[in-house]
N, C-alpha and C positions, 0 to 999 in steps of 0.2 A: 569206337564210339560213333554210333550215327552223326550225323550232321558236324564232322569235326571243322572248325569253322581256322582257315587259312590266309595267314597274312605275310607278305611280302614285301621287303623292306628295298630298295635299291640306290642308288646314289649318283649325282650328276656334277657335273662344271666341273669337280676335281675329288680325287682318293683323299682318304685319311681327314672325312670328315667326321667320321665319329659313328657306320651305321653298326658297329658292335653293339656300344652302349645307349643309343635310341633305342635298338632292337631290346636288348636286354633291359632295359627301364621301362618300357611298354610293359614288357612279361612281367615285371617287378611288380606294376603297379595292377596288371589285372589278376598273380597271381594274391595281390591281397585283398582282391575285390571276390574270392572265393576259387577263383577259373581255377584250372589244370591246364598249365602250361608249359609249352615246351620250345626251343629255339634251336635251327638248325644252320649251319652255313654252307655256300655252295663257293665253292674257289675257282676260278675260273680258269687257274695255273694247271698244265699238264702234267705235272709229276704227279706221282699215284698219292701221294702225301705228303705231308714237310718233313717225312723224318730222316730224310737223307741233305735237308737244304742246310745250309749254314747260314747259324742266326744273324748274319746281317743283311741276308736276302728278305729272311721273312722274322724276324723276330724269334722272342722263342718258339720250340716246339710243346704243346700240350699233350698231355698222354692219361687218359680217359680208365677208370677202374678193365674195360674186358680188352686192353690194351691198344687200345686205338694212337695212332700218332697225327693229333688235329692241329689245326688253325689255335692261335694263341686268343681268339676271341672266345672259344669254348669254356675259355676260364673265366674271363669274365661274366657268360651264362651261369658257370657252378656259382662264381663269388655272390653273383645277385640272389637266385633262384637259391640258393641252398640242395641243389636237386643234381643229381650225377649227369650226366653226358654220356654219349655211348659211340660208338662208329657210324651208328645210322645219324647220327648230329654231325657230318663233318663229309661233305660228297664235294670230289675231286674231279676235274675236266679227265685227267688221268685215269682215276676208278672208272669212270663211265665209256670210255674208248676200251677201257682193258675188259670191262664185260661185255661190252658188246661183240669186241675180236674175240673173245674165246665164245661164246653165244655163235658166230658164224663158224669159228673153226669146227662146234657141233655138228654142226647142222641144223641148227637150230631155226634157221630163216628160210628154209626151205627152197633152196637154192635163187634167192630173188635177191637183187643188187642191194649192198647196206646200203645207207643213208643217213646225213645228219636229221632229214624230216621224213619217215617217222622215225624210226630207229634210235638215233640216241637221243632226239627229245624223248618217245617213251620210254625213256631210262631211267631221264631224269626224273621223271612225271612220276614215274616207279616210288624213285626212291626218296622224293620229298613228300609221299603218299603213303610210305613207310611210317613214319611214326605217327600219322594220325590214323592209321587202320589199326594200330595196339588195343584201342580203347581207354585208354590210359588218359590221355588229353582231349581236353573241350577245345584248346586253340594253338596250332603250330605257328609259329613265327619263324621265316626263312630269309635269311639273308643272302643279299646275290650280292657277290664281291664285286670291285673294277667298278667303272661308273659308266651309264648307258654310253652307247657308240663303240666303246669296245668289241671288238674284232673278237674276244676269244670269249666275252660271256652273251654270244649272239643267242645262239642255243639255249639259253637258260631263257631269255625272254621270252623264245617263243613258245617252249616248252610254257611259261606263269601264264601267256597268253591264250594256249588252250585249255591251259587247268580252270580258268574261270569260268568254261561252258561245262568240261565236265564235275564240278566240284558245286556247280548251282553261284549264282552272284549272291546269294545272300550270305554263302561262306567263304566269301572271296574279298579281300580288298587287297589293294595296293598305297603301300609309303613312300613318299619321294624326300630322300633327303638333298639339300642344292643348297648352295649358298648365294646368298647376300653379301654382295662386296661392299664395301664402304673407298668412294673414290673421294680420298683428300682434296684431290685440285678442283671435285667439281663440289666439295660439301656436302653429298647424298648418299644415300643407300641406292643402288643400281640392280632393279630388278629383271633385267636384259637375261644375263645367262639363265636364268631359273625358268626364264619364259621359251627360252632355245631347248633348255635338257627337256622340258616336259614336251614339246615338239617334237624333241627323237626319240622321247621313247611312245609319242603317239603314231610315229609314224611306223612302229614296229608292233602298232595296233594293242597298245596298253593305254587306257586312262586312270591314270593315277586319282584314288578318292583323296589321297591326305598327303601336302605337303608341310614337309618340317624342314625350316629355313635357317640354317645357321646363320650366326650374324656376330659382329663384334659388337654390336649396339642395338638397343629397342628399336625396332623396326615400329613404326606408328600406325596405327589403324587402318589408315586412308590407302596405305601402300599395302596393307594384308587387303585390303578390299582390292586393288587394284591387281595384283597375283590372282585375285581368288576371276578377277573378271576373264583375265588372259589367259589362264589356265586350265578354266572351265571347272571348278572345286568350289563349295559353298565356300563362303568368308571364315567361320566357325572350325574349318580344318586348314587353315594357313598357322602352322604352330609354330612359335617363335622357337628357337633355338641359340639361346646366348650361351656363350664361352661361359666354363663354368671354373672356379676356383679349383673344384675335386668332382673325378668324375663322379662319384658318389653322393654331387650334388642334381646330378643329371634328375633321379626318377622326382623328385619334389619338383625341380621345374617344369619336368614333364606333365606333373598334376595342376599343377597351378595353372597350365596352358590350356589341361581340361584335352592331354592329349589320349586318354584312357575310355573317358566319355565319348569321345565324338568314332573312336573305332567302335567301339560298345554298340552304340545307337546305330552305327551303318553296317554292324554284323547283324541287326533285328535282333540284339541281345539286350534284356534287363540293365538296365542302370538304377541300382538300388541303393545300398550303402554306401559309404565312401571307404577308401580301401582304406588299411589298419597301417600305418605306417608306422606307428608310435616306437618300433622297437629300432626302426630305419634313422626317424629321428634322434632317439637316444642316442646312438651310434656317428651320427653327423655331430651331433651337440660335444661332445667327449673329444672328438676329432678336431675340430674347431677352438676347445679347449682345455687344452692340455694343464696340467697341473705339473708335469716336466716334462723335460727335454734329454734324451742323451743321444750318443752320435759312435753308432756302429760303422764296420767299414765291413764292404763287400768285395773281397779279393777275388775278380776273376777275369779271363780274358776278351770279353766283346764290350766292353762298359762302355765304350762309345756312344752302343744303340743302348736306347732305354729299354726297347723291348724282348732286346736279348731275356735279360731278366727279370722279366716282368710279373709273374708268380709271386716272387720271391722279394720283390716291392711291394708288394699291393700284399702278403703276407705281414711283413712287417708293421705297415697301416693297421691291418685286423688285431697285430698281437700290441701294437701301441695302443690303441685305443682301448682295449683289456688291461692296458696296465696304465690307464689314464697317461700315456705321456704321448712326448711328438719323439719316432725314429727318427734321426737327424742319416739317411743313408748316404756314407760316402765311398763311391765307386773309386776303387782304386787298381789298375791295372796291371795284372799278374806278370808283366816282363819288364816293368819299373823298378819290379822288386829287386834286389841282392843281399849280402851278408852285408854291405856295408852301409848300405843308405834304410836297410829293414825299421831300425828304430825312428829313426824320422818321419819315414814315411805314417809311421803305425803308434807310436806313443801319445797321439790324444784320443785313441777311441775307448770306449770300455765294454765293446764287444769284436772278434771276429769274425766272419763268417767265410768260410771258402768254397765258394762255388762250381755245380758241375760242370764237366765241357768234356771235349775228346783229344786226343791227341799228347805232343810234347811241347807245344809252344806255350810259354808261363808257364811249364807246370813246375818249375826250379823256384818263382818267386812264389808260389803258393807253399811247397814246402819250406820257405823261407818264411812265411807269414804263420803256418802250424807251429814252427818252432818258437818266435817268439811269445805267439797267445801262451804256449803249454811250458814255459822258460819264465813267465813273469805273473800267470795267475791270470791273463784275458778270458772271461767267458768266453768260450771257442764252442760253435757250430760248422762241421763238416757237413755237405751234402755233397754223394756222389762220389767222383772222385773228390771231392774236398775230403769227406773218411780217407778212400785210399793215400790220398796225402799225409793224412796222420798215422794211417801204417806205415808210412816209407819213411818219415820222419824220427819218429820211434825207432822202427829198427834200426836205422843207422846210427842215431844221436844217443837211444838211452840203451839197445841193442847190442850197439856197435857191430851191426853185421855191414861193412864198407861194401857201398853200390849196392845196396837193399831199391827194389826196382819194382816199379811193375811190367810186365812184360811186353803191355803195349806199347812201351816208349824204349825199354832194354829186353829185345827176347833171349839177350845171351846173360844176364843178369846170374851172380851165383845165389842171390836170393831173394826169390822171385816171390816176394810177402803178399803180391797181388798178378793176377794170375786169370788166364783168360778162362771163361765157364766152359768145363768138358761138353757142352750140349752145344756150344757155341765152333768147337774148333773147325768142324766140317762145311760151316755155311760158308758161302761163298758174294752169296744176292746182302748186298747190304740193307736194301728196304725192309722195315719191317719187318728182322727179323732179333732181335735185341731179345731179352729178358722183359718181356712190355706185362703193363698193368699191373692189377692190384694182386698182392701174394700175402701170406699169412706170416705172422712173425709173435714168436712167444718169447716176452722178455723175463731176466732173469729176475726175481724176489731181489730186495734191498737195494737193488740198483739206481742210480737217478733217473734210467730210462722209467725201471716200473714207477717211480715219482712223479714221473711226468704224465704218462698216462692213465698211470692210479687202475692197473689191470694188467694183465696178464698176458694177455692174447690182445693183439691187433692188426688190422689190416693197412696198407700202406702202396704206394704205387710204386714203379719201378720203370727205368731206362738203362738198361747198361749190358756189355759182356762179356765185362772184367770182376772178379768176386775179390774177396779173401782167402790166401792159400791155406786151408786149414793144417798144412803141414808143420804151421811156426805157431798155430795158435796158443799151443802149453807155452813157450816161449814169453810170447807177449802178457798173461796172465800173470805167469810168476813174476814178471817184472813191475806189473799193476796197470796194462793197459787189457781189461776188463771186455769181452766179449757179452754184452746187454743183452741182445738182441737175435736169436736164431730163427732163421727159419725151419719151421718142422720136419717140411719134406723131405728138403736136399741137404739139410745139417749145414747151410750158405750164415754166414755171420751179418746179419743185416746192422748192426748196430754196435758201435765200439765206443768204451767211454775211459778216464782217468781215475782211479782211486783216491788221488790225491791233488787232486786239483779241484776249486769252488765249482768250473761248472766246464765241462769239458767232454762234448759228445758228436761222433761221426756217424752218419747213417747212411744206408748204398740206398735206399728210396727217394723218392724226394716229397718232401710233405708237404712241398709250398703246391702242389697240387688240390690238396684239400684244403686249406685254407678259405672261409669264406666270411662273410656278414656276421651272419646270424652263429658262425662255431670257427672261430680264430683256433688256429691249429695250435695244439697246445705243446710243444718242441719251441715252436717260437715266440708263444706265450712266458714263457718258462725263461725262454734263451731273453729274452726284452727284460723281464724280471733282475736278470743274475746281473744284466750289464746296470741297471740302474742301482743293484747293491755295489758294483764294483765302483758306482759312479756317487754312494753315497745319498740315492736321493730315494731310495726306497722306503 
């Protein structure tokens, strides 16, 4: 698309102010003002991707339909945008060092010294240039991770600072997100550091058009005037940024700041109608008010960090609000569990759900937590290994095959009901090389699977590369634990449910991936449902 018009988000005084969801609530609000929009992020971390990090380094790992393993902010992009994500949304300090060394190992440089200037800025430049050369998009929105000063996202800035000469200034701005500290002992809002970040990142030769000012309180006029003077930025783009209740309250504050307009008008873009929120709204209004309440518990092993699982929260929200009620989520930690404290811990929810993860640590209390949802009638939700836990559970308990395993935690197991993928046994390179993205799955006629999706044929995303051993599958059947779900290709049992239980389904994908706004994934729609009948308030 000619003139694809580029905006860049960046961040100062301190991390984890929130440039996801600015990012993402800008796009929100211009994609309802007609645009084509799309957001990307840049990590400024050396590994080639998160999908070797452990989620308390970096939260969860997101994984993208053509199997990309991204930044947990990409989801929040799908939640908003309702629009997929792809590999080119998700550029790594690692991806860019690892094509530039194979780009040299070519020969590709012509025997002339690499360099961080040009070389891996025009990498970068490449490849944040990438999706707005598709045609696809009127406006790319790029998030630089790490907050200016940063030693490792040097490169990224100076890569945005050449892209303004070659990309033209009128399809160029820059976002500075900074905070506003509120200092109790002196009574003020202290706009000192916001006036230092914008300093260093001028002095790395970027003038930011538009700052957006977090704050714990109403920053007053006199003082967005006072920013806008020391900062060199009209008054009109000093945009408040209050703590918000639900981030989902972010893009409405965002319009009300008039922070959609004032990018609009410095892109030399139409500002015409006002964007369409109405269905955003409805979605807040439901959210805010619930008609009930029930209180599922999420059995898995990182619940410390919130953003461990963070999909699969913010799922739960989309399929609350579908079922007019508030998810009451309570993390309960998979090595808390045993046989003897299971009922205590687990007798006030009226759903289970048992979460993905790797390894052998908790995996005993999550088998502990399958059994009693499938023992007492709990709406149960497997994802991941949460299914394989309900195969291993099964086998042993209604099976009775003693030390039924999967073989990633027992490979000497005498039966091995989960079972590493034949494609998988040869790799070696752990990055990136999983079961990744979206795959095809045809579910079975009568099933509660096909209930839930009301079709046949569905597409679903994946992480993993441990399967079902199709060896026990006749087994599990005749006993009533129901293979849903196959995939066509490899005959891989993506979906396992109970015959005789109210609601009772493992799936090896994980669907808190698709989950968004505007299409609440309907597994959890469903799963929200079944707990408010067990909980009587349906």
């Amino acid at each position: 698309m000619p003139n694809t018009k580029y905006i860049f988000v960046t961040g100062g005084v301190t991390s984890s102010l929130g440039k996801g969801i600015i990012s993402a609530s800008l796009a929100k609000l211009l994609q309802a003002r007609g645009k084509s929009v799309t957001i990307q992020k840049l990590d400024p971390y050396i590994n080639v991707d998160p999908g070797t990090l452990n989620p308390y380094e970096h939260g969860e790992c997101y994984v993208t339909n053509d199997g990309a393993e991204t930044d947990l902010d990409l989801g929040h992009y799908e939640r908003y945008l309702n629009v997929p994500t792809s590999q080119a949304n998700n550029v790594t300090t690692g991806s860019i060092y690892q094509t530039v060394i194979n780009k040299e190992r070519e020969g590709a440089y012509l025997g002339k010294t690499v360099q961080v200037i040009p070389h891996i800025t025009d990498e970068i430049k490449r490849r944040i240039k990438l999706l707005g050369e598709t045609g696809e998009y009127e406006i790319v929105i790029t998030e630089i991770g790490g907050t200016v000063g940063d030693i490792e996202s040097l490169p990224y800035i100076e890569a945005v600072r050449q892209l303004r000469w070659e990309v033209g200034v009128n399809n160029f701005l820059v976002i500075h997100l900074t905070l506003i500290p509120y200092l109790k002992a002196a009574g003020e809002l202290k706009t000192k550091p916001t006036q230092h970040s914008v300093k260093a990142l001028l002095e790395y030769g970027i003038q930011p058009d538009v700052l957006v000012c977090r704050s714990d309180r109403h920053i007053p006029k006199d003082l967005k005037k006072k920013i806008a003077l020391f900062c060199n930025v009209t008054s009109n783009a000093v945009i408040e940024s209050l703590d918000a209740e639900s981030i989902y309250d972010v893009p409405l504050l965002m319009m009300k700041e008039e922070l959609d307009k004032v990018v609009l008008r410095k892109l030399k873009l139409p500002v015409s109608k006002e964007p369409d929120m109405a269905q955003w709204k409805g979605f807040l209004g439901i959210l805010k008010n619930p008609t009930a309440e029930v209180k599922i518990g999420l059995v898995g092993k990182y619940v410390e960090l919130q953003d461990a699982y963070k999909s699969i929260a913010e799922a739960f929200i989309h399929a609350g609000v579908s079922n007019e009620c508030k998810v009451n989520l309570e993390m309960i930690h998979s090595e808390d569990i045993n046989a003897d404290n299971v009922v205590g811990k687990l007798r006030r929810l009226k759903g289970i759900l048992v979460a993905p993860g790797f390894g052998d640590r908790g995996i005993d209390g999550k088998i502990e937590a399958v059994k009693y949802a499938r023992e007492n009638n709990i709406p149960f939700l497997g994802i991941c290994l949460g299914m394989q836990c309900a195969v291993i559970e099964f086998a042993r308990n209604v099976l009775k095959l003693k030390g039924a395993h999967t073989t990633e935690v027992d490979s000497d197991t005498r039966y091995p009901v989960i079972d590493i993928m034949e494609d998988q046994k040869n790799i070696k390179n752990k990055g990136g090389t999983m079961r990744l993205g979206a795959y095809p799955c045809k579910l079975k006629r009568g099933t509660k699977a096909h209930a839930v999706y009301s079709k046949a044929n569905i597409e679903e995303r994946h992480r993993h590369r441990y399967e079902f051993n199709n060896k026990f599958k006749d087994k599990f059947e005749k006993a009533g634990m129901v293979a849903s779900g196959i995939n066509p290709d490899g005959d891989l049992v993506e979906m396992v449910e109970l015959k005789d239980h109210p609601w009772f389904i493992g799936c090896q994908f994980h669907p808190e991936y698709k989950s968004t706004v505007a299409n609440p994934h309907p597994l959890f729609v469903r799963f929200v449902k079944a707990a408010l009948e067990k909980a009587g308030k349906a």
